[in-house]
Phi, psi and omega in degrees: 000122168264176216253150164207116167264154187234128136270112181223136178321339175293348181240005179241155191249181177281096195284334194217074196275131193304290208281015176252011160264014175259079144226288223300328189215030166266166181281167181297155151220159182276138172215144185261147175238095188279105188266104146330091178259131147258167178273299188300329204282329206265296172284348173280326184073044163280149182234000157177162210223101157299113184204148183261080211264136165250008166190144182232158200202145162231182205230108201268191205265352171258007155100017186262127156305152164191123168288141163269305192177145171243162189242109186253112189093008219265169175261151160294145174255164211243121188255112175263178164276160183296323158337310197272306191119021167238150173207181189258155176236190225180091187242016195255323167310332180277307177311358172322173140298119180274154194152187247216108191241119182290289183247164164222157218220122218220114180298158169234144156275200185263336161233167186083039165281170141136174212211132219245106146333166196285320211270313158137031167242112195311114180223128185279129116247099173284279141037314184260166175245310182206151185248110202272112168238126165280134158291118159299108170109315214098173154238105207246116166247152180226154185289149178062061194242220204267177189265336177268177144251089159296119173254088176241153201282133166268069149273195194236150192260167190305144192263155192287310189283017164298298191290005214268356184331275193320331183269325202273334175297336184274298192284341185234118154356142118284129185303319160269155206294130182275129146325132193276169162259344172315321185265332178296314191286155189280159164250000000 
């Protein structure tokens, strides 16, 4: 009888992913790390965010917007929880103006939105014009500070019965009433 081992991926990350052997032997830099919360993102149990952001912006502590960078054209990015091991990085949040900073704050276009659930279900938002994520702690900028940013997203992580979706879908119903076909043609 032979032997076969199964690996499966799904549970496994990538140990020698390029960019995390270019972190391994890049030089050091200082870098600040920032965790993100939205309130809707939290109670909806979103765990990743498809967005077509056409402006980013922060928010000081006295409600003053201050642009960061515009996105001309951009494709959507695709924003995850700290559970998946990604984040954005930033080195234009430091040009800020020092002072004391809350939220950061991310314009949407009219398409390419959405939002991918705990459970593995895909829902557009199209809908918003922007989206508010509070700073954990506040953000303090000051002169001569580190040269990067890390932006990582407090999502909720993805649940293990997500892949088992497509098979549990076969066997159980959907609860809303399906079109007859006698009735989709007009009389």
């Amino acid at each position: 009888m032979k032997k076969m081992n199964f690996y499966p991926t799904i549970w496994s990350t990538v140990p020698f992913a390029p960019n995390a052997i270019g972190d391994w032997y890049a030089e050091e830099r200082d870098m600040k790390e920032l965790i993100l919360k939205n309130e809707a993102a939290t109670t909806l149990k979103v765990s990743e965010m498809l967005l077509n952001i056409t402006k980013f912006s922060a928010i000081d502590e006295h409600g003053k917007e201050h642009f960061i960078m515009d996105f001309p054209g951009q494709n959507p990015v695709s924003l995850k929880g700290i559970p998946a091991g990604t984040f954005l990085r930033s080195r234009s949040v430091l040009s800020l103006p020092e002072g004391q900073y809350t939220k950061l704050r991310f314009y949407l276009a009219g398409w390419g939105n959405q939002f991918v659930y705990q459970d593995g279900v895909e829902e557009s938002a199209n809908a918003f014009e922007r989206l508010d994520f509070i700073i954990e702690d506040g953000f303090q900028v000051e002169g001569g500070e580190a040269a990067e940013v890390k932006l990582w997203f407090d999502f909720a992580p993805f649940q293990w019965k997500r892949h088992f979706k497509p098979l549990t879908d076969l066997f159980i119903r959907s609860k809303s009433p399906r079109p007859r076909l006698a009735n989709s043609f007009g009389n």
